[in-house]
SEFI-114870 format. One record per residue (C-alpha): x, y, z; residue number from 0. Coordinates in Angstrom, 2 decimals, padded with zeros to 5 digits. Layout:
SEFI-114870
(r (X, Y, Z), NUM),
...
***
This chain:
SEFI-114870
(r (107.14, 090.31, 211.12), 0),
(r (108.35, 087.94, 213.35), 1),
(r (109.29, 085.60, 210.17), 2),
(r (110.95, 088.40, 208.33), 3),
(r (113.05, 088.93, 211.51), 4),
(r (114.14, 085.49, 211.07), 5),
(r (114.78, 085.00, 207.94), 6),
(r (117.05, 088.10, 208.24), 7),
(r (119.10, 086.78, 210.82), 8),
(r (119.41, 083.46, 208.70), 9),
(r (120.73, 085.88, 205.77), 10),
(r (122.98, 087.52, 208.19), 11),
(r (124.57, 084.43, 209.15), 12),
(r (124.97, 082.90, 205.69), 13),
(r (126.14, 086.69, 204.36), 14),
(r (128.63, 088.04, 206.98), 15),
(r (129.63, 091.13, 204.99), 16),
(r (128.27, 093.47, 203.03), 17),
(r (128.23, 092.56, 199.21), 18),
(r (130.54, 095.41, 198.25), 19),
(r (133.16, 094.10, 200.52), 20),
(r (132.49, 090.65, 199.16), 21),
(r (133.33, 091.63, 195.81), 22),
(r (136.17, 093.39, 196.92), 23),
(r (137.74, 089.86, 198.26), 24),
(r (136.61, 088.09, 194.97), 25),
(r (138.64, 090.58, 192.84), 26),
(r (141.48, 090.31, 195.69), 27),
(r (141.43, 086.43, 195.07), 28),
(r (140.90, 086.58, 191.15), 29),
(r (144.07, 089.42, 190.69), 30),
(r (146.17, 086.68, 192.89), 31),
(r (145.19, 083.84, 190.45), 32),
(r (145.84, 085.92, 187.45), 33),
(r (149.17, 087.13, 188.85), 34),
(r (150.35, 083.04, 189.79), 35),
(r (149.49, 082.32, 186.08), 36),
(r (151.03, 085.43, 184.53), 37),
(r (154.20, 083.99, 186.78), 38),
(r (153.95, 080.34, 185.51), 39),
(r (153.34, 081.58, 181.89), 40),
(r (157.04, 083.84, 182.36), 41),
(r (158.58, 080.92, 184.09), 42),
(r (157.93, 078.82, 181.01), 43),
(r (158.56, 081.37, 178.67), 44),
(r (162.48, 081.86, 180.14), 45),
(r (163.14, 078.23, 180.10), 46),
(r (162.21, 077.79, 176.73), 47),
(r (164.00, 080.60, 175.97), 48),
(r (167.01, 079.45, 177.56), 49),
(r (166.84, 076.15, 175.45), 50),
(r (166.28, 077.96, 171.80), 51),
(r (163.04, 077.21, 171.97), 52),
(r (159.73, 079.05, 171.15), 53),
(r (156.18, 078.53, 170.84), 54),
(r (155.50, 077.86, 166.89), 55),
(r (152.01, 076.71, 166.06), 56),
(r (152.85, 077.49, 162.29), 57),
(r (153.60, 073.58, 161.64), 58),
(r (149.93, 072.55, 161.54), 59),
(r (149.69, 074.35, 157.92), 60),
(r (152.22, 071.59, 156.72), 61),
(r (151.24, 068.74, 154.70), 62),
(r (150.37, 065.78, 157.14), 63),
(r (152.37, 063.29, 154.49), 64),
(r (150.35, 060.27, 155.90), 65),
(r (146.76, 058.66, 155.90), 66),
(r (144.15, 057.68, 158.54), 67),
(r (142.75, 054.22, 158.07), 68),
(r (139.72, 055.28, 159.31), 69),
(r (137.87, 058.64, 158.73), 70),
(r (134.20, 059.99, 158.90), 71),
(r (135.59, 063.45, 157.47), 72),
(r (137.47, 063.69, 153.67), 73),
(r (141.20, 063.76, 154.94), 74),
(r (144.01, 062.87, 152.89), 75),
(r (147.90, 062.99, 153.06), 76),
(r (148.19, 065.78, 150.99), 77),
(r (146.31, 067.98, 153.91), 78),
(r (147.62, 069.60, 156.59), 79),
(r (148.31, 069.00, 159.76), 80),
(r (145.24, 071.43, 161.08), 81),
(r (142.59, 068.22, 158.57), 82),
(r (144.20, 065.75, 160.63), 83),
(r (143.69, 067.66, 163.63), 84),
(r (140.30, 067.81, 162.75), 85),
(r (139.74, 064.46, 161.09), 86),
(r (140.92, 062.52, 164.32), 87),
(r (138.89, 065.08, 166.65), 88),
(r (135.75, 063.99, 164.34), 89),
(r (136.43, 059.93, 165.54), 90),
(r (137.09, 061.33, 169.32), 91),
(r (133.62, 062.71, 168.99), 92),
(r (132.18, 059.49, 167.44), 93),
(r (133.42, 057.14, 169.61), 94),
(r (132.58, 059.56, 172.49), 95),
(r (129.12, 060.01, 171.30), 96),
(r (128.18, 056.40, 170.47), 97),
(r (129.90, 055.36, 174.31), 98),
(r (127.63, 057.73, 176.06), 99),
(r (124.24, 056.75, 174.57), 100),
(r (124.99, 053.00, 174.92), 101),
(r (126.38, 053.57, 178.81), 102),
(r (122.85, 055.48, 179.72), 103),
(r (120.92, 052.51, 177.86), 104),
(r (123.12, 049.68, 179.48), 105),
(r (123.46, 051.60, 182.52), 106),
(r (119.58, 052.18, 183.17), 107),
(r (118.74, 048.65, 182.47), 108),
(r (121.21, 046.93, 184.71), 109),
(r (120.19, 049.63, 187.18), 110),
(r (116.69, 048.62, 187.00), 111),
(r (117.39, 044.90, 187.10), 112),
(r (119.50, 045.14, 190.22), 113),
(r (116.36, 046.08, 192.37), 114),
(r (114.07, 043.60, 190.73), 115),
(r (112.43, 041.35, 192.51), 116),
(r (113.43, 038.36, 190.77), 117),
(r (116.42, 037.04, 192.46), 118),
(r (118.15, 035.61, 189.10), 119),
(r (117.82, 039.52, 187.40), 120),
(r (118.70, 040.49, 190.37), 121),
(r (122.26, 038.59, 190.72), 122),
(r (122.83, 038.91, 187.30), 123),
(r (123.32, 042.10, 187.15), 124),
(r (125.36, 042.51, 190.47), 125),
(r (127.50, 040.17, 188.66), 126),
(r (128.14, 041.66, 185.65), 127),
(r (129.24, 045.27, 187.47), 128),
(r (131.04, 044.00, 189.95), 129),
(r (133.40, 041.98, 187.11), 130),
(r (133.19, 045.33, 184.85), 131),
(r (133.71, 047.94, 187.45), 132),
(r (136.42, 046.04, 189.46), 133),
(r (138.91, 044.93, 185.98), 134),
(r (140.80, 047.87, 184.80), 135),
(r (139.45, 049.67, 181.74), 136),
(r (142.48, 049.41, 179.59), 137),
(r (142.15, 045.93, 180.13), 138),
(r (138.95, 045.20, 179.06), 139),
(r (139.00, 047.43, 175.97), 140),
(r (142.67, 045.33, 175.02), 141),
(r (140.14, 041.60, 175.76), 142),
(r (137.64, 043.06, 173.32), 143),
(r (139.74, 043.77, 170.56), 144),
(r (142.42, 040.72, 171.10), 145),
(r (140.20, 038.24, 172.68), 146),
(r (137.03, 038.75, 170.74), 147),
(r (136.98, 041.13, 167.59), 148),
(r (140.66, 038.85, 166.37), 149),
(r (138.79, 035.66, 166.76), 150),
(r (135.53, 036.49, 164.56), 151),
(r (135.28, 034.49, 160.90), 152),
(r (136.45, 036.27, 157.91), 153),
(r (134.26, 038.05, 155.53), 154),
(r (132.31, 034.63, 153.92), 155),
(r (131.46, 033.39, 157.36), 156),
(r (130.42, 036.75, 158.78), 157),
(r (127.54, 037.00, 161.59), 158),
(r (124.84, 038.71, 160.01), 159),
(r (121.33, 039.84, 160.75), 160),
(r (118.68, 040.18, 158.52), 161),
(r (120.84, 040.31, 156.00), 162),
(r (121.87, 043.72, 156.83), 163),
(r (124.28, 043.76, 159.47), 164),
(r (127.24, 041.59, 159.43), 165),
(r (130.30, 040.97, 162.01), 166),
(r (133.37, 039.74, 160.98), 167),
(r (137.13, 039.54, 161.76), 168),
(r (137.14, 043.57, 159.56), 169),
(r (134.79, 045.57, 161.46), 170),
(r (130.85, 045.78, 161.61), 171),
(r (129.44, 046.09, 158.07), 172),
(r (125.96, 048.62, 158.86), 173),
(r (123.35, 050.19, 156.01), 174),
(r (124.39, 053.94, 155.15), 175),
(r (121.79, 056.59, 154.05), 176),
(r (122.34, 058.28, 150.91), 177),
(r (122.09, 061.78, 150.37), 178),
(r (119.83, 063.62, 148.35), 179),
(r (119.73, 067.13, 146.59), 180),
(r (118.49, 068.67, 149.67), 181),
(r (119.80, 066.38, 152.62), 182),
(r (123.09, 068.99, 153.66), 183),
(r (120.81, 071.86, 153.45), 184),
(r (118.37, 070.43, 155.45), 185),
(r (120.60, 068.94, 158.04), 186),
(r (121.99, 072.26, 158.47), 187),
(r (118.79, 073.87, 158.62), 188),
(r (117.58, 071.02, 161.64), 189),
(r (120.78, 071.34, 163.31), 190),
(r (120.55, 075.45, 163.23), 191),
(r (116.57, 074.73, 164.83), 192),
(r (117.67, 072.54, 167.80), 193),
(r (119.90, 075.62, 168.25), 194),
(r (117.57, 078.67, 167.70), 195),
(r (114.64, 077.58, 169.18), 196),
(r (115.74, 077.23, 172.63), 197),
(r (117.23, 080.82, 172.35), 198),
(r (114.14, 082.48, 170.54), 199),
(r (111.51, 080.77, 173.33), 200),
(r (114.09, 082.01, 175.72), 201),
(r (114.33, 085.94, 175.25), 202),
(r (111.89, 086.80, 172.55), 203),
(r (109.53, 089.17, 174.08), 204),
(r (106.53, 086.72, 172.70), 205),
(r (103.80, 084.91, 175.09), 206),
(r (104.63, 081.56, 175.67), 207),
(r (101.45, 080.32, 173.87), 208),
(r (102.38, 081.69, 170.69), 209),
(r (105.84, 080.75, 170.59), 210),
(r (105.08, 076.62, 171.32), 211),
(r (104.83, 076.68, 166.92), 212),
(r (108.67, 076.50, 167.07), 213),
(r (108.87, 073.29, 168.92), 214),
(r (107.45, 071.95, 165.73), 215),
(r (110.35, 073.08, 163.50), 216),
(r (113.38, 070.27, 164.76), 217),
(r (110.31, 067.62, 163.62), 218),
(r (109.62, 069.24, 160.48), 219),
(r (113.31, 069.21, 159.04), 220),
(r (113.62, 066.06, 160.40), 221),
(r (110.90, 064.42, 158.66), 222),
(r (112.40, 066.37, 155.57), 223),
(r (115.64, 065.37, 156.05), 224),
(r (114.52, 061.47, 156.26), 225),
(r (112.78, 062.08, 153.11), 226),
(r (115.01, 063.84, 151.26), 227),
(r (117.66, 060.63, 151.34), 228),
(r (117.63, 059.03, 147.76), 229),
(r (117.88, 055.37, 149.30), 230),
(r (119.80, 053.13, 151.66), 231),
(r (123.69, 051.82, 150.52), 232),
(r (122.96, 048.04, 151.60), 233),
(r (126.62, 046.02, 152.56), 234),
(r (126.69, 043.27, 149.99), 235),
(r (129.19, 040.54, 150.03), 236),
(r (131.03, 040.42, 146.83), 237),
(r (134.16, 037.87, 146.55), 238),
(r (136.09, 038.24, 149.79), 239),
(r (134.60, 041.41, 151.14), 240),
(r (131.59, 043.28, 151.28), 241),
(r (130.72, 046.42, 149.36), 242),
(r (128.43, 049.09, 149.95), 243),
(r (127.52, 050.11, 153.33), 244),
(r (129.37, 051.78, 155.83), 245),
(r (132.04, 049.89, 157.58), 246),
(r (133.20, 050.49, 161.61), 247),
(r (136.38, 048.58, 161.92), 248),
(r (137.23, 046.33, 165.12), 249),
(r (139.36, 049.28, 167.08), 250),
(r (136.06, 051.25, 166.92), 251),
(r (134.33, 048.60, 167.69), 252),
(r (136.47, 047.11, 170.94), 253),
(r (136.71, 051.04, 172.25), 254),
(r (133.10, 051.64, 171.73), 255),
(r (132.13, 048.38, 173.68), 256),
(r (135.30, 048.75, 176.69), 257),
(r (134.07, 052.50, 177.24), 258),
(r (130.19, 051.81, 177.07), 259),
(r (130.05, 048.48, 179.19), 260),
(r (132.36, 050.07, 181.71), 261),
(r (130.65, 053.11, 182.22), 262),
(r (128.11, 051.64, 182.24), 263),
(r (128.38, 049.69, 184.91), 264),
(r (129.07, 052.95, 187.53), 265),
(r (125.91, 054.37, 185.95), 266),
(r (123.52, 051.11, 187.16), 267),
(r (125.01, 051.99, 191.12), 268),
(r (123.94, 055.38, 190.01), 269),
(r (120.77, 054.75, 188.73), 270),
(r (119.86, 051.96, 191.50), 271),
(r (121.24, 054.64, 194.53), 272),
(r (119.11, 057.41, 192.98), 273),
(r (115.66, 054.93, 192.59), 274),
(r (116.33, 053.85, 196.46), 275),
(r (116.77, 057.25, 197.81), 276),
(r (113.22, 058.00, 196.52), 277),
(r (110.97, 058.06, 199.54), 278),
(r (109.16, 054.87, 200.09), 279),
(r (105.43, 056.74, 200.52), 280),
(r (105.91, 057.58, 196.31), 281),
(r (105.81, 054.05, 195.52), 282),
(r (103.27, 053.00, 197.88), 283),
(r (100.66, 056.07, 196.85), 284),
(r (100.96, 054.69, 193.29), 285),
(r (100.53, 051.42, 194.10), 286),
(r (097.47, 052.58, 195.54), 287),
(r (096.07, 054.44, 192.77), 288),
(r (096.24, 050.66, 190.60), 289),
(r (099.41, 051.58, 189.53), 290),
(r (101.83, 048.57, 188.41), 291),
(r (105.39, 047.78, 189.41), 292),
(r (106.92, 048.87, 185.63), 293),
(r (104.36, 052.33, 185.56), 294),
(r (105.10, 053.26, 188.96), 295),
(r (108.57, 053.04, 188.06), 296),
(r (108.84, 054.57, 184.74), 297),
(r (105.95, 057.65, 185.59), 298),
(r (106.99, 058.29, 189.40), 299),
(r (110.21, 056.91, 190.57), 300),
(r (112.39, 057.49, 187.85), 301),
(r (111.44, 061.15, 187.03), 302),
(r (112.41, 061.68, 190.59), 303),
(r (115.54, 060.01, 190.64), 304),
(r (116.52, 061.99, 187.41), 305),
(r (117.09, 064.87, 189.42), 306),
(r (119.54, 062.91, 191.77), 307),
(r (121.03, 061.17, 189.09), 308),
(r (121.87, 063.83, 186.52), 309),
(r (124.95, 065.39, 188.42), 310),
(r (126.43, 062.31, 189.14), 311),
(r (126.16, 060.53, 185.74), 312),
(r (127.86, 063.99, 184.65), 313),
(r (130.92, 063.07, 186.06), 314),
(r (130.46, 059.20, 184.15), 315),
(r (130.00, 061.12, 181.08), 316),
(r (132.99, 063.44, 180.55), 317),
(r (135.13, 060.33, 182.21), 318),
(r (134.14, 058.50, 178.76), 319),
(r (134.91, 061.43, 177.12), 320),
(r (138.44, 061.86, 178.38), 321),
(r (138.87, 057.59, 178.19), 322),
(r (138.25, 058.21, 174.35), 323),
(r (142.20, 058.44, 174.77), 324),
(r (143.13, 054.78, 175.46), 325),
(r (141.84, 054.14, 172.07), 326),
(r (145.83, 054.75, 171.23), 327),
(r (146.39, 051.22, 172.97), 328),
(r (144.38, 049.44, 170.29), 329),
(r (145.33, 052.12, 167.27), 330),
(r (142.12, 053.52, 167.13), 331),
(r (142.83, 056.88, 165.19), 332),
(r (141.41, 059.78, 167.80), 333),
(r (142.96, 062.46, 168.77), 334),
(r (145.86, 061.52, 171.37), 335),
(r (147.05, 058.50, 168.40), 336),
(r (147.22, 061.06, 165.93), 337),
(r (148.56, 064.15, 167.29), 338),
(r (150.46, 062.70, 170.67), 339),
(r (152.04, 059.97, 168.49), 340),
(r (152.06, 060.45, 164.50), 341),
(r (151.72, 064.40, 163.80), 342),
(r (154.43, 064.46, 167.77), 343),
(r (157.13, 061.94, 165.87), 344),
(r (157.16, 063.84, 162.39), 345),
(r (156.86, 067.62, 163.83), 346),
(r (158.70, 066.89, 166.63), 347),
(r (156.97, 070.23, 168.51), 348),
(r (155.98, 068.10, 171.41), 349),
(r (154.77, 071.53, 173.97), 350),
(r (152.60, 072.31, 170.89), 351),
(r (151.13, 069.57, 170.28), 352),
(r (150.03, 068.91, 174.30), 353),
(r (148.85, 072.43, 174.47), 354),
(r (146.46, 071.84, 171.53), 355),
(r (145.07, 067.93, 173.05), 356),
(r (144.56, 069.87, 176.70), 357),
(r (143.01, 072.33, 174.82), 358),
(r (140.35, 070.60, 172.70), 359),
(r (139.62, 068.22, 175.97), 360),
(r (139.11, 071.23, 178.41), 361),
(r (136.90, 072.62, 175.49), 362),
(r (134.77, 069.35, 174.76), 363),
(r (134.36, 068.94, 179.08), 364),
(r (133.50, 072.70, 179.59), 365),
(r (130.98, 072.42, 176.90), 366),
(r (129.49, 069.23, 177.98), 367),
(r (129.45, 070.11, 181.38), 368),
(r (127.52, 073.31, 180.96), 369),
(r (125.15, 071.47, 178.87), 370),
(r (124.66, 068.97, 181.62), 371),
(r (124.75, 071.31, 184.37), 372),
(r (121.76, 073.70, 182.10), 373),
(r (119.61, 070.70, 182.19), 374),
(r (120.32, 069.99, 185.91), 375),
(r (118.74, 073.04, 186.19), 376),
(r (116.04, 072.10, 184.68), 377),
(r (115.43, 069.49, 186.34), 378),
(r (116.08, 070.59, 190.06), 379),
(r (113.74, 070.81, 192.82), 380),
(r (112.31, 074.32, 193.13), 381),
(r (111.73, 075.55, 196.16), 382),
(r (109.03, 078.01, 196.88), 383),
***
């Protein structure tokens, strides 16, 4: 009794008023936001209206009239202006994508090697993020492509390995899988699994025993999907320039490395404050069971740390995302090149065009934060 009293009072404290009253104040509050934007959205509506002008999003059904030089969706100048839209939101996504696996990878590693033992790992990698972290961003992405991509040999004297990658002055030259009868339908079948599954385990009134059989269907159409692939398109040099492959020219390239070494470098203080605020009893209990140094680390420390690290690498994460933009520097073609600068200069509907980039940025951050904050959730300490 004497803990229910207590816990009570605690409640009382934390909950001053009664919930009815506190959703009274939270529709109070939310009617005042509404009204200040139904007030900014008027304001901006009569000034535009006083200068002749109007919201017209009709222009992205016009022919685009020019071409991307580099695309990983079918665009071409006779499209509109909606293709491009989505043809230079595709190499956002790409760069974005590639940046935020290689940051975690890099990121982890110099993390780890900043609280080794070994004094030469150990100043290494404080080296290498205090230059990275301390040099501005736009900076280092300009070095990559200027000071490093412009000076590589041409095509004859690439830098190749095993005779399947090559780096030269154009771009890295990579293998490409071909596609079968059956690879779309079974890429859209895996893609639809990682989806469903999740959601069927989730509220299908089915015992959790009998429902593990769906984990199994992601690694079924992926196995599929590998098989299904009628071969490999191999880059092979032929006169000046290879053919065949897939090709990621130097803008990608320079972006890809300024936005992955650079994040990467906040996530190692992440991932070396997260390992460090483990308690100190963790390590020392599995040192005592025979445990390793590398184990200990990789079974106990680091699956604690994940749950301090997760919200803050968050934060790292859409930063890349939203950096995607300086790619316009080095005329990568993502979305702020495009739209802010080519589809802007030949449409000339400039609130248009900033109203869509806002809007597919706050989409791409809401989404990815939500994802991150599910598996936060996940992950978070649960207190009984």
């Amino acid at each position: 009794m004497a803990r229910t009293k207590t816990t009570s009072g605690s409640n009382a404290a934390l909950w001053p008023m009664k919930p009815s009253h506190a959703l009274l104040w939270q529709g109070v509050v939310l009617g005042v936001a509404l009204l200040v934007l139904i007030w900014f959205g008027h304001n901006a509506a009569s000034h535009l209206a006083r200068r002749n002008m109007e919201l017209d999003f009709s222009f992205l059904w016009r022919p685009a009239g020019f071409a991307m030089p580099f695309q990983i969706t079918s665009f071409k100048p006779t499209d509109s202006y909606a293709m491009a839209l989505v043809a230079a939101f595709s190499n956002t996504l790409l760069v974005s994508a590639l940046g935020v696996v290689t940051a975690t990878l890099l990121g982890l590693a110099l993390g780890v090697m900043r609280l080794s033992t070994s004094w030469l790992m150990r100043s290494a990698s404080g080296a290498i993020v205090e230059l990275i972290r301390n040099t501005p961003q736009l900076l280092q992405i300009v070095f990559w492509y200027v000071g490093v991509l412009q000076l590589l040999p041409q095509a004859r004297q690439s830098l190749s390995l095993g005779g399947m990658f090559h780096l030269n002055i154009r771009g890295l030259f990579l293998p490409y899988p071909q596609a079968g009868d059956w690879t779309a339908t079974l890429a859209a079948l895996l893609l639809l699994s990682l989806v469903l599954v999740p959601l069927l385990r989730r509220f299908l009134p089915m015992r959790r025993k009998g429902s593990r059989w769906l984990w199994l269907l992601p690694p079924v159409f992926f196995v599929a999907l590998v098989e299904s692939l009628s071969g490999w398109s191999i880059p092979t040099l032929k006169g000046f320039n290879f053919i065949g492959g897939m090709v990621m020219p130097p803008e990608l390239v320079a972006l890809w490395v300024g936005l992955s070494l650079y994040s990467a470098a906040f996530i190692a203080e992440i991932v070396r404050g997260s390992v460090e605020g483990v308690a100190k009893g963790q390590r020392e209990a599995a040192y005592s069971l025979g445990l390793r140094p590398w184990p200990t680390l990789r079974l106990v420390i680091l699956p604690q740390a994940l749950r301090v690290m997760i919200p803050q690498m968050t934060n790292q994460y859409l930063n890349l995302i939203k950096s995607s933009s300086l790619g316009a520097a080095i005329a990568y073609p993502e979305i702020v090149q495009i739209f802010a600068g080519t589809v802007l200069n030949q449409s000339g509907r400039a609130i248009e065009v900033m109203v869509i980039l806002m809007g597919v940025f706050l989409s791409v951050n809401l989404l990815a934060s939500a994802g991150l904050a599910r598996l936060n959730a996940r992950f978070a300490i649960k207190e009984r």
